[in-house]
MINU-883767 format. One line per field, with one value per residue (C-alpha): x, y, z. Coordinates in pm, 1 decimal, m for minus. Each point is the difference from the previous one (the first is absolute). Layout:
! residues N
c1 = X, ...
c2 = Y, ...
c3 = Z, ...
***
This chain:
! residues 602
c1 = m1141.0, 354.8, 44.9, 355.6, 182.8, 302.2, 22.2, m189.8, m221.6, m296.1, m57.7, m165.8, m212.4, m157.0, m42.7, m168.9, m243.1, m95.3, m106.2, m163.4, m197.0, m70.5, m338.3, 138.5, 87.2, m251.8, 87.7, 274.0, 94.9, 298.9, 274.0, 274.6, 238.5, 203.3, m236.9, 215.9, 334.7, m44.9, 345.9, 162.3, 313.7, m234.1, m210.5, 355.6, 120.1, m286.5, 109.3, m137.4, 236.8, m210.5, m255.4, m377.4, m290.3, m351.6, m357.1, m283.4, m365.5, m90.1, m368.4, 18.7, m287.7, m195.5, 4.0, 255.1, 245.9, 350.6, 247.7, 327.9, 347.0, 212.2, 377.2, 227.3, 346.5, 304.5, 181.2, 333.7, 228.3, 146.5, m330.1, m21.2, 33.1, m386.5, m103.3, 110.1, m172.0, m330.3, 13.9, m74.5, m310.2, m141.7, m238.9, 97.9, 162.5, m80.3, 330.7, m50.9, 229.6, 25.7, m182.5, 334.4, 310.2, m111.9, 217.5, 252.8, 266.8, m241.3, m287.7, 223.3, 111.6, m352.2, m140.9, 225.5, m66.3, m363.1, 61.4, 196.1, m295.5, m231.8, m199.6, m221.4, 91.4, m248.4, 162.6, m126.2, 67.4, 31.7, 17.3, m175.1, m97.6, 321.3, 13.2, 322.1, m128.0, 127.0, m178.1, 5.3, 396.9, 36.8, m242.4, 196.7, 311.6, m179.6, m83.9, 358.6, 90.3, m224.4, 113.2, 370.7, m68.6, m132.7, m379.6, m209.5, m300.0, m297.0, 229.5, 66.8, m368.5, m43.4, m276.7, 82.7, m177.2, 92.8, m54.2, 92.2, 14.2, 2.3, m344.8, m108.6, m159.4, 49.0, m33.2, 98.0, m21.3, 292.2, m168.8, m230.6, 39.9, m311.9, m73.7, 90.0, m114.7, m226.0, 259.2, 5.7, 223.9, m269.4, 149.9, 345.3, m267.2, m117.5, 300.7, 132.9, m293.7, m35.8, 358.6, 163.4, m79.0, m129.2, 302.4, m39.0, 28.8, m177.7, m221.4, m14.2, 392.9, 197.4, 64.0, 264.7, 48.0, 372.2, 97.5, 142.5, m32.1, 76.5, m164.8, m11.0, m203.8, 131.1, m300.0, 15.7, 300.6, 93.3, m253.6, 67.5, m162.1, m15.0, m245.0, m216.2, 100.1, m187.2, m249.2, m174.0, 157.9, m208.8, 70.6, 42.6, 137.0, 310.7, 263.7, 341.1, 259.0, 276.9, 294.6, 200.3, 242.0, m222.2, m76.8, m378.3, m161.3, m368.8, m174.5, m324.9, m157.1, m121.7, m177.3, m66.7, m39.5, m146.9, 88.0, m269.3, 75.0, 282.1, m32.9, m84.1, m287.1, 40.2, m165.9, 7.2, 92.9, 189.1, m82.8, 207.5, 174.4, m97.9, 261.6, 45.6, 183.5, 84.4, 30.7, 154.7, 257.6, 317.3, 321.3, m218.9, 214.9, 1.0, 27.8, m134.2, m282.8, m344.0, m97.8, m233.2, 173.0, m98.7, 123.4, 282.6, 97.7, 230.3, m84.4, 281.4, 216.3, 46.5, 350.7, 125.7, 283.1, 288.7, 174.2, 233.7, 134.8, 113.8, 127.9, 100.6, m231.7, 189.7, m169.3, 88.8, 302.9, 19.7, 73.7, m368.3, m116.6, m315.2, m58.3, m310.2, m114.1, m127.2, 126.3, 387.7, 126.2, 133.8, m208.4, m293.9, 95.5, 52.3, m415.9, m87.2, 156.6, m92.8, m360.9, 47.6, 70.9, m339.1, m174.7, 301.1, 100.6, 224.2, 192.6, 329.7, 170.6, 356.4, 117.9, 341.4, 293.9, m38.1, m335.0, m265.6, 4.6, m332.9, m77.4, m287.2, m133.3, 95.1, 103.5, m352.9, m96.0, 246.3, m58.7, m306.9, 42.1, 252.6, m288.0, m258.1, 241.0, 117.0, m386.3, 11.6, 228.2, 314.7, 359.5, 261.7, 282.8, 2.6, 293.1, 59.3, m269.5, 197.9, m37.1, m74.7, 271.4, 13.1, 262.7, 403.6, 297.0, m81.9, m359.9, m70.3, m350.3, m239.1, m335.9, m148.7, m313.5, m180.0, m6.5, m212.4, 32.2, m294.5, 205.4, m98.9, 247.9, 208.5, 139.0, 19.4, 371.5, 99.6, m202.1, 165.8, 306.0, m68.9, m135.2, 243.9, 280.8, m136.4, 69.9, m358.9, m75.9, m282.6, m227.3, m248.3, m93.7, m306.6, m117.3, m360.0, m117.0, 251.0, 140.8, 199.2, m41.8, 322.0, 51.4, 314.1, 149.2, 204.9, 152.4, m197.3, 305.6, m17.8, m394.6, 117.0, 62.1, m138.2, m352.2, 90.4, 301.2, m280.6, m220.4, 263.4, 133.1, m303.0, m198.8, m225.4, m187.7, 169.1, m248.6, 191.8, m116.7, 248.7, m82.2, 181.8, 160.4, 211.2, 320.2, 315.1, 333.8, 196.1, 47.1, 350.6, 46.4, m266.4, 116.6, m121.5, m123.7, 168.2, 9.9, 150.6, m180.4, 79.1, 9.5, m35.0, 283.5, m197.3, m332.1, m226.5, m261.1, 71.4, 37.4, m19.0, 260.9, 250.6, m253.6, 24.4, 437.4, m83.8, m237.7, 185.7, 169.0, m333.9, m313.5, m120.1, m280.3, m13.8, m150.0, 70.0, m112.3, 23.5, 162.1, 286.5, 290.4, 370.5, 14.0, m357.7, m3.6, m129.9, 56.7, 107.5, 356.6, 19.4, 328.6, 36.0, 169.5, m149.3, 63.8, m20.7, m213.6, m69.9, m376.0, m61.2, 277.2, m155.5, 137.1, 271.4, m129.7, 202.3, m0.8, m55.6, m341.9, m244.7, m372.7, 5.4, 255.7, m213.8, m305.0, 61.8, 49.9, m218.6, 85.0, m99.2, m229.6, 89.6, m34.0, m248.1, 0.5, m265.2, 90.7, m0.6, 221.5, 223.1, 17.4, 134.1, 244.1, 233.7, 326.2, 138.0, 131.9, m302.8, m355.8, m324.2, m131.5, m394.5, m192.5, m384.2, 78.3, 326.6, 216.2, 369.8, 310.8, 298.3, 334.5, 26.7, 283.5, m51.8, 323.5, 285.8, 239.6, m212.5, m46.1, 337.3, 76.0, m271.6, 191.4, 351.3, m181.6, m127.3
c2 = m1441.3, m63.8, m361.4, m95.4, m367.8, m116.5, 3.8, m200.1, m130.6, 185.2, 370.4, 103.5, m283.9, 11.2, 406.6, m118.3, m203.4, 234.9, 254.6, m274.5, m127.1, 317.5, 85.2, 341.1, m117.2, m171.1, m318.1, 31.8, 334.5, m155.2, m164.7, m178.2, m104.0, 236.5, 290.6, 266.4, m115.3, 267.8, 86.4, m175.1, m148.5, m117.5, m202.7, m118.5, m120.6, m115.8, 222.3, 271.3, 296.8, 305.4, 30.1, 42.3, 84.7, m69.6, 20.4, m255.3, 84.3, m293.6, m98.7, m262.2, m255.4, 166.8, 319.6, 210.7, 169.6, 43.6, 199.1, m195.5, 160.0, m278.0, 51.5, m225.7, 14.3, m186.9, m316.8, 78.3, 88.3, 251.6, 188.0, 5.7, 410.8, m42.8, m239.4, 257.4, 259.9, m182.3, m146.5, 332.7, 3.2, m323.5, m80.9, m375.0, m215.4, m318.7, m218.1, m240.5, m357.6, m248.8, m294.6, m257.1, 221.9, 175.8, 291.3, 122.6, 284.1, 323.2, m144.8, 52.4, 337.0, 153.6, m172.7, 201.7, 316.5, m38.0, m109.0, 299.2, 217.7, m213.6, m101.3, m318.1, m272.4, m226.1, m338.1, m126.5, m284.7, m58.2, m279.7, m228.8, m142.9, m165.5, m364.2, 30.6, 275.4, m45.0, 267.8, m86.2, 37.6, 284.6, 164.1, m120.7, 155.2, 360.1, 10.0, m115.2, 304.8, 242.4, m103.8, 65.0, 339.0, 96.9, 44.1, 113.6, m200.0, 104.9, m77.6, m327.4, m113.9, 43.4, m108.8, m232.9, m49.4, m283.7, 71.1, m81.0, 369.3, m172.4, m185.2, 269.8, m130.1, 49.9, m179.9, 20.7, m432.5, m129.2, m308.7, 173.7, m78.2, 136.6, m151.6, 179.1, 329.9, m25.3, 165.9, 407.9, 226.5, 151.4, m172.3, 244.9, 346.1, m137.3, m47.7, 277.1, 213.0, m181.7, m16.6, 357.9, 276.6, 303.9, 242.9, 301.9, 276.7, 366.6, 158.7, 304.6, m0.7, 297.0, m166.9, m246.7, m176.2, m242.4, m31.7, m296.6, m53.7, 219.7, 29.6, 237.3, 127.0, 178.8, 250.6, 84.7, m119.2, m177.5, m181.3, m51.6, m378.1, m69.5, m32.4, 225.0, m33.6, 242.6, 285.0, 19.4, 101.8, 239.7, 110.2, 380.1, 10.8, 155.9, m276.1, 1.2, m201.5, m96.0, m187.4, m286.1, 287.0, 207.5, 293.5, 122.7, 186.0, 56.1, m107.3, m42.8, m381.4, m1.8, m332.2, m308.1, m341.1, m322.0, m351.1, m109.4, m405.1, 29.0, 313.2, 389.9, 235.8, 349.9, 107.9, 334.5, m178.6, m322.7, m117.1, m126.5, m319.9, 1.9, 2.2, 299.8, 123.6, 387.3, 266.0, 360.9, m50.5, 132.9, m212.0, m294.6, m223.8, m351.8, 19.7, 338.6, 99.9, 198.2, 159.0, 262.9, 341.6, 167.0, m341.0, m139.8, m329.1, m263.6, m366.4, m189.8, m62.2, m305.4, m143.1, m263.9, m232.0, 102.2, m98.3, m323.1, 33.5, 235.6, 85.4, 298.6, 123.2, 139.7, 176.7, m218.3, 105.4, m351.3, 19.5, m60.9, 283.0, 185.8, m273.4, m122.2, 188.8, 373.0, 68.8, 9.4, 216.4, 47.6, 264.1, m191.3, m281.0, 206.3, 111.2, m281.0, m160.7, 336.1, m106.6, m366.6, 121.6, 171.2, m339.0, m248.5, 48.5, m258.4, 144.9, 243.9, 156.8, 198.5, 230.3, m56.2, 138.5, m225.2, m248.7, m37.3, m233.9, m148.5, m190.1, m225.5, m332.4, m238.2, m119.8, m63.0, 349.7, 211.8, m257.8, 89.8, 368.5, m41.7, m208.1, 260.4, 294.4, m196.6, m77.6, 378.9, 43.8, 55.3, m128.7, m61.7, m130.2, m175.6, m176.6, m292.2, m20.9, 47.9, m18.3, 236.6, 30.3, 120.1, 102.1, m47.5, m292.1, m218.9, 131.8, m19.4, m176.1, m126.6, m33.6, m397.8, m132.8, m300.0, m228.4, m290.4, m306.1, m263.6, m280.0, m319.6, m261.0, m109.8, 393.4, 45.9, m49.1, 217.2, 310.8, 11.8, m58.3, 314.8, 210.2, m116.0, 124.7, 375.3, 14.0, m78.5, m187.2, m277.9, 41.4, m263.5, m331.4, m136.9, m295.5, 71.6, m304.7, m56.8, 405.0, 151.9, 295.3, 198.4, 330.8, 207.5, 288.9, 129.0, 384.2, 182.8, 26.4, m383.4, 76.8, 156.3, m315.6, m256.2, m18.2, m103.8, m266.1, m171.6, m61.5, m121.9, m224.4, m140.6, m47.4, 286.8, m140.0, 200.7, 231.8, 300.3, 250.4, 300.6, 293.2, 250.6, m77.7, 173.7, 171.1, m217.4, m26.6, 7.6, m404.2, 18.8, 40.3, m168.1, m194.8, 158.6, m92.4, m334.8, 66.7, 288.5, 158.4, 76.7, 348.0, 138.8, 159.4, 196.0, 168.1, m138.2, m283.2, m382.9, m265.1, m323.1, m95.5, 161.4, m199.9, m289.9, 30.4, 100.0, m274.4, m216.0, 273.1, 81.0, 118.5, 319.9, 233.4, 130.0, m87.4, 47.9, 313.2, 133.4, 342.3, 26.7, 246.3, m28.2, m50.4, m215.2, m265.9, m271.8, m356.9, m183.2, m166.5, m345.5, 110.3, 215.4, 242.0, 272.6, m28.2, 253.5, m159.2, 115.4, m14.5, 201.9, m180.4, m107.4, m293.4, 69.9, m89.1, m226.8, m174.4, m294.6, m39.2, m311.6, m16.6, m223.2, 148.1, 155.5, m180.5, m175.8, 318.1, 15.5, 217.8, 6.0, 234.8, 326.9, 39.1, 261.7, 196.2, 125.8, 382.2, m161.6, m312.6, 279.3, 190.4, m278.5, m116.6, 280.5, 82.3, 326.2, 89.3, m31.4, 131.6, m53.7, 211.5, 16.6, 152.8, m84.6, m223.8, m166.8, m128.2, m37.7, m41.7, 202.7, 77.9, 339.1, 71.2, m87.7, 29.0, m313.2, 298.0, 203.8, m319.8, m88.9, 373.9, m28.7, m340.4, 135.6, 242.7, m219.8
c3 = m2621.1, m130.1, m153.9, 62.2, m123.2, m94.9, m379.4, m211.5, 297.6, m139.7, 82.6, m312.2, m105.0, 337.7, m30.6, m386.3, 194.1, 250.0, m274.4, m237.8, 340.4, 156.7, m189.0, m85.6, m380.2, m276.6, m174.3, m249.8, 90.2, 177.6, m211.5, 20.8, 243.5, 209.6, m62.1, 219.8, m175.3, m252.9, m26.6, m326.6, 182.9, 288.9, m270.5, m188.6, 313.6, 224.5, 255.7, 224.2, m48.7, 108.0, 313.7, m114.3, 199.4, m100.3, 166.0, 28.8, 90.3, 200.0, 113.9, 263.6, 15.8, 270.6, m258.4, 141.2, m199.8, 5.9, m142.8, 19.4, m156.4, m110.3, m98.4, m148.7, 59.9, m169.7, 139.5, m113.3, 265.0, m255.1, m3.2, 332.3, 22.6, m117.7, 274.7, 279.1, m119.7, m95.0, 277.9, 197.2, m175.8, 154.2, 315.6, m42.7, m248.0, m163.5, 18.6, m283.1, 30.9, m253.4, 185.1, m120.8, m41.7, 357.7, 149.3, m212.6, 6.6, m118.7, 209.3, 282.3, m132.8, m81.5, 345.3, 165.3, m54.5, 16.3, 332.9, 66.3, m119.9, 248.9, m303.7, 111.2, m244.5, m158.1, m109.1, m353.8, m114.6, m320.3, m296.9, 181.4, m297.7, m60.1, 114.2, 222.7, 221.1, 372.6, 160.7, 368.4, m40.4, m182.3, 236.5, 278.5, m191.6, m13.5, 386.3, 51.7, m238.0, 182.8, 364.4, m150.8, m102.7, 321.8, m114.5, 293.8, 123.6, m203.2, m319.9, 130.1, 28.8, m368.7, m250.7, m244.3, m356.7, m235.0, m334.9, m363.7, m230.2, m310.6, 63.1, 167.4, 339.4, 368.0, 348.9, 376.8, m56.8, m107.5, m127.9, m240.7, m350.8, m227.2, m310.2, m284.6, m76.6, 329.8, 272.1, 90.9, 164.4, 240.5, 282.6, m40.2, m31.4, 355.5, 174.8, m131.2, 133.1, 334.6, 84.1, m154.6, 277.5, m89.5, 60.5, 261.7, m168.3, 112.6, m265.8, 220.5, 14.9, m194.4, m405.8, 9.1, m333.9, m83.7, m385.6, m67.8, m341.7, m342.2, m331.4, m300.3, m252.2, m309.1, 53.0, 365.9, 110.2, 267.2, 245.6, 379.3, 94.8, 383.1, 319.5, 190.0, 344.9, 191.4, m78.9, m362.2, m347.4, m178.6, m329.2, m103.1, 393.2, 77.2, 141.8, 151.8, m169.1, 256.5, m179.5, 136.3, 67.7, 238.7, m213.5, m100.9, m275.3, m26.5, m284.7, m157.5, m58.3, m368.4, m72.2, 251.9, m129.1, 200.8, m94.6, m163.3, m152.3, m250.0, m33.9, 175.5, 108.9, m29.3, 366.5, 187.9, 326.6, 143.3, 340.1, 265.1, m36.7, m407.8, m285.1, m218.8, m291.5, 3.2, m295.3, m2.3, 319.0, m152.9, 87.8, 167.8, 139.0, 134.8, 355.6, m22.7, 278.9, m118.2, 285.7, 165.2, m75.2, 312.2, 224.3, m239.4, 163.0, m220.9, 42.5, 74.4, m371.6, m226.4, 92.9, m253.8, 45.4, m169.7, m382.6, 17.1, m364.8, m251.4, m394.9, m179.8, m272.3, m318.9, m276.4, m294.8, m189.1, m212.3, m370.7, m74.9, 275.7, m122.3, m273.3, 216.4, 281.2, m9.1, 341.7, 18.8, 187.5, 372.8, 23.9, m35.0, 151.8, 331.9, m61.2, m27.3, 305.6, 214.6, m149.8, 146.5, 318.2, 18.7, 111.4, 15.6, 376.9, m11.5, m241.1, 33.7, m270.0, 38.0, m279.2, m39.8, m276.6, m320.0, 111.9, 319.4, 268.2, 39.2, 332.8, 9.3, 250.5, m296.5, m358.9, m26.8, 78.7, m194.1, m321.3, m23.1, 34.2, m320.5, m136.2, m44.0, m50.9, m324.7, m88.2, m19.5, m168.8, 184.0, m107.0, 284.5, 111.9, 378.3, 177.2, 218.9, 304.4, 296.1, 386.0, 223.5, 273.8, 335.9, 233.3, m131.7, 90.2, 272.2, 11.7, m341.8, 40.8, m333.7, m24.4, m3.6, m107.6, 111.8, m309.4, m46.4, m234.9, m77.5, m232.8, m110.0, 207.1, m273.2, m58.7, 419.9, m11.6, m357.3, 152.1, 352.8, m148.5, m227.5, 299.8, 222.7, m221.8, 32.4, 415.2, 76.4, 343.0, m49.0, 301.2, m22.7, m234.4, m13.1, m247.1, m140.8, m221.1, m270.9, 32.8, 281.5, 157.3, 45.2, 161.8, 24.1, 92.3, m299.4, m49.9, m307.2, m177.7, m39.0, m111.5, m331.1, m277.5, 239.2, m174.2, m352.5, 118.7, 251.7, m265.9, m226.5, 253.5, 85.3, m318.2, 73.8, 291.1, 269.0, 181.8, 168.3, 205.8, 203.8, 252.1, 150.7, 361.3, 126.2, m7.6, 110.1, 20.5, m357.2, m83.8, m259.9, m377.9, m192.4, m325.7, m365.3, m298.0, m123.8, m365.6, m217.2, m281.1, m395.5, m43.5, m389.4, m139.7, m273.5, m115.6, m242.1, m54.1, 138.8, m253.0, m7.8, m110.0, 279.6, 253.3, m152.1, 59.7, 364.0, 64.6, 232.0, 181.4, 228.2, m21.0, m205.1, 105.8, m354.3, m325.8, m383.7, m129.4, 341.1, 2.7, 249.1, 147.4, 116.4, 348.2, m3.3, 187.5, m263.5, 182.4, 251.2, 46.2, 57.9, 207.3, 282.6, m184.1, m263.3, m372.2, m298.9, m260.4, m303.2, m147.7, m243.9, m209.7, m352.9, m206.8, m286.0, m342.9, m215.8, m352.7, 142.2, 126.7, 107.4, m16.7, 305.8, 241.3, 259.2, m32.8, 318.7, 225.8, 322.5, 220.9, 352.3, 155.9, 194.2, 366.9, 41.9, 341.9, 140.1, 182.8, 394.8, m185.1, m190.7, 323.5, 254.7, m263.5, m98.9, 227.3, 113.3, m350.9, m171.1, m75.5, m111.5, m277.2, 23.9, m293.7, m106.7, m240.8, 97.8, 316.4, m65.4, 270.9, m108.3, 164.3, 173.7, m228.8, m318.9, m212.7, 135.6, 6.6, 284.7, 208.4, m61.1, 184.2, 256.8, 79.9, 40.8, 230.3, 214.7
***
């Protein structure tokens, strides 16, 4: 089973009841919340970044047991390069919807290619604890959604399961509220076992196994994760590994592990239909077939949509380069995105003279790539996020995203007049309560910025959600930033003093005893134009001093970026310099003489 959702809608604290309910665990050996967000940044951010499959040993209540392989996948549309490819994985699919915001944009992306797959869908829905539920319209909404993407029958006379993850209980009656602590999430195991065929595959059939999935070991290298789609893997067999390209090599299968709760079984074979991880394949690939090596037969490959956006990666050649990180240069840096590109098949990456162009399915995506390459201690330099293009002059076509908006009322006006001034086209308005629901369709370009200006504009309580849609026709020249930036004129260490002189002239993203470079970029203008500021400047002693003068000096706090923030905000000219222990914009030329040169050059 693959549970798919919009974000934030529930995935994982439904999977964390499944295991806690399942009988397969003792009490207290579970913990937590979240239990397969392992991953640091997924636990920062509350987010689902990476696919993760687990197993449950279920006993029904007539005594029969079950072995059910659950995978989680992420929400984000940016992650969606995992969905596809878990996806393959799946005899049916539980499509989770919040029981009050209903359908929204990824529900309609990861619905869809489910559907595509044939997957039968079983609707949960879930929060039903929450007092302004309305699920007889949201489930209206999801058969609507369904009949639009041109589900067949069978898909159409879906189960549905209303549920609340947090409490931890489950029922096919949409009235059923159980008192506290008293509910249980049996109902979901049922459906799920009554309703999910069993798939028809041929255990007699010639070895046919799909990897979909990469991990690695510092002791055996990597390990091929994927399916068994026909025939039996043994280990200590001899296999065929067919590529995505078509070519074969014959290999031996070192160690086989089954799913076994959170973690893996070493076995000597996998059945048909079952999950497996797979040690000693050399060059294991995802979308690689293991097949029988007298009959080898490829499955059909994993096909994932293609990038949207991309930035060049730099190795760092800052002032301050090597200061930090113990990974500097491009040499490295080219390793370790050939490493990424192991498992990340939405990735691309393009050597070019001075820097590499990285492609990836969003902001989102390739921030959190730079994320964990600086937690390991990378330094780099990336540019603007950019566009990717197709065609040239009159065919020059973008690609757009379907963007959602849930304001309060009072802020409906500020945020279409902020969306509407990046050449989106608002599609449909609908009041919910005291919010409206707006949806758009906006080019990505107009994507990168957008986030932090909503919630600005809007107090915070702007809820916005975006998805790929499709490629169109190129909509015009899209206004920049508004503001100019101060840009240091020397090296050393910020005082206070020279921010106190520059305090009404914008904002700084610096503070004393902060060491900067020329060329940083250390604050924003209040103008439209850059400035050269001076911050390192220290105050001239004289004679004539007073015990009292700066007692009264407060000054204001720095804007601190975070890296997505940093990223959407530079220009063309600019860059972001990532180490582990420091984020800092900087021009791209950092003496006022070489810019001044670059200018005249156009």
């Amino acid at each position: 089973m693959a549970i798919i959702a919009h974000v934030d809608h529930g995935k994982t604290t439904l999977v964390d009841q499944l295991l806690r309910q399942s009988g397969q665990f003792a009490s207290g050996e579970l913990t937590g919340d979240c239990i397969l967000d392992s991953n640091p940044l997924e636990r920062e951010r509350g987010i689902t970044i990476l696919a993760k499959n687990c197993a449950i040993e279920y006993t029904d209540r007539t005594g029969e047991r079950y072995h059910i392989n659950i995978v989680d996948t992420p929400g984000h549309a940016d992650f969606s390069g995992e969905v596809e490819r878990v996806l393959k994985m799946a005899d049916g699919v539980l499509l989770l919807v919040d029981a009050f915001d209903g359908v929204m944009p990824q529900t309609r992306y990861v619905l869809s290619k489910a559907l595509e797959m044939g997957l039968a869908p079983i609707v949960v829905l879930n929060k039903m604890d929450r007092p302004e539920v309305r699920p007889d319209a949201v489930l209206s909404d999801v058969f609507d959604l369904m009949v639009e993407l041109g589900a067949e029958e069978h898909a159409l006379a879906f189960p549905t399961v209303y549920a609340s993850a947090r409490e931890g209980w489950a029922s096919q009656d949409p009235g059923f509220r159980p008192a506290a602590g008293q509910g249980d999430i049996h109902a979901l195991f049922e459906a799920i076992i009554r309703h999910v065929p069993v798939p028809p595959l041929d255990t007699a059939a010639p070895l046919q196994a799909l990897i979909t999935t990469l991990d690695y070991n510092d002791y055996v290298g990597r390990i091929g994760i994927g399916r068994v789609f026909a025939g039996v893997l043994e280990a200590g067999r001899n296999v065929a590994l067919i590529d995505r390209s078509g070519a074969v090599s014959t290999q031996r299968v070192g160690q086989l592990f089954r799913f076994d709760g959170l973690g893996r079984k070493d076995v000597r074979h996998i059945d048909t239909g079952d999950l497996f991880a797979v040690v000693g394949l050399s060059g294991v690939d995802i979308g690689a077939t293991v097949a029988d090596p007298e009959h080898p037969v490829p499955l059909p490959p994993v096909y994932v949509d293609e990038p949207t956006m991309h930035m060049a990666f730099h190795a760092n050649d800052g002032p301050f380069s090597g200061r930090e990180g113990k990974f500097v240069t491009g040499r490295q840096l080219l390793e370790r995105l050939h490493k990424e590109l192991q498992s990340n098949v939405a990735l691309r990456v393009e050597e070019r003279a001075d820097d590499f162009l990285v492609s990836g399915r969003g902001l989102l995506h390739l921030g959190i790539l730079i994320e964990n390459m600086r937690r390991e201690g990378y330094e780099l330099s990336v540019g603007k996020p950019g566009v990717i293009l197709k065609g040239a002059g009159a065919e020059l076509e973008e690609p757009l995203e379907q963007l959602t908006l849930d304001v309060p009322m009072e802020h409906q006006g500020t945020a279409m007049a902020l969306v509407g001034d990046r050449r989106s086209e608002l599609v449909r308005m609908e009041p919910r309560g005291k919010r409206a629901f707006l949806e758009f369709v906006i080019p990505t370009r107009g994507l990168i910025g957008l986030a932090g200006r909503m919630l600005t504009a809007t107090q915070g309580q702007a809820i916005m959600h975006h998805r790929f849609c499709r490629y169109g026709a190129f909509r015009g020249a899209m206004g920049g930033r508004a503001n100019g930036v101060m840009v240091a004129t020397q090296t050393g260490i910020v005082t206070a003093y020279a921010l106190e002189q520059l305090g009404d002239r914008g904002v700084m993203f610096v503070e004393p005893n902060e060491p900067v470079y020329e060329g940083q970029i250390v604050g924003e203008h209040c103008k439209g134009n850059d400035i050269l500021v001076n911050v390192v400047r220290q105050k001239k002693l004289t004679n004539m001093r007073s015990s009292t003068k700066e007692a009264t000096v407060v000054l204001k706090a720095p804007r601190r970026l975070s890296l997505e923030a940093a990223l959407e905000y530079i220009q063309d000219d600019e860059l972001v310099e990532i180490t582990p222990r420091a984020i800092r914009l900087r021009k791209r030329f950092l003496s006022e003489s070489d810019r001044r040169r670059q200018t005249r050059r156009g």
